[in-house]
N, C-alpha and C positions, 0 to 999 in steps of 0.2 A: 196118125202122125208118124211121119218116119226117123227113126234115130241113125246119125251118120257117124260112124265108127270111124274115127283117124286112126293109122297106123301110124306110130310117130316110132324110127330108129334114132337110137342113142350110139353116143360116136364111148370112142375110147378116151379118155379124158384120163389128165394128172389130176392130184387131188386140189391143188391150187385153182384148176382152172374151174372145178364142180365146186369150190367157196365161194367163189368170183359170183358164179351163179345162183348158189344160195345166198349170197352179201354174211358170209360169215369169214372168219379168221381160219387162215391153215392152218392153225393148232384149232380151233375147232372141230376142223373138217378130221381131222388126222382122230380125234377122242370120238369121232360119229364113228368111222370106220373101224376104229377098235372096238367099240360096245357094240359093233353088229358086225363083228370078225367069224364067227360061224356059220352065220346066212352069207357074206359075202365068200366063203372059203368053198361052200355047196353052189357056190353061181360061179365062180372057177379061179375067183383070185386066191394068191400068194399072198403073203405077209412081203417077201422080199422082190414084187412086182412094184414098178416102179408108176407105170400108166393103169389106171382101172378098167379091166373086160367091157364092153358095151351092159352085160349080164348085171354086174355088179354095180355100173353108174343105173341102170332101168332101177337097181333092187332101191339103190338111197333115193331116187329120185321119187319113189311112190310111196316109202317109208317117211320120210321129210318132207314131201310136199313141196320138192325142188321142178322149178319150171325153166328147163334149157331155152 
C-alpha cells in the first residue's frame, strides 16, 4: 500500500486570521503565541512583527492541530 505525502505550504498569516482558523478568540491566539514565544523566535518571528513567517504559522499549526 502506497502512502501519499501532501506538501501543504503555509501562507504568512496576521494572528487574527490563524484564530478565524482555529475558531478561537485573538486574545487567545495572541496568549498561544506567547507561551510558545521561543520556538516561534528559532522559526524566525519577532515579537514586534506584525504578520507570522510561513515557519511560525507551520510551527502553531502542528502544535495546535490548526487545519488552514
Amino acid at each position: 500500500m502506497e502512502t501519499v505525502s501532501k506538501s501543504v505550504r503555509y501562507p504568512s498569516l496576521f494572528p487574527y486570521q490563524l484564530a478565524r482558523h482555529a475558531e478561537v478568540s485573538r486574545r487567545t491566539m495572541t496568549k498561544w503565541i506567547h507561551a510558545q514565544r521561543l520556538q516561534l523566535e528559532a522559526c524566525g518571528y519577532s515579537r514586534k512583527q506584525r504578520i507570522l513567517p510561513p515557519s511560525a504559522v507551520k510551527y502553531l499549526c502542528d502544535y495546535y492541530c490548526i487545519i488552514l
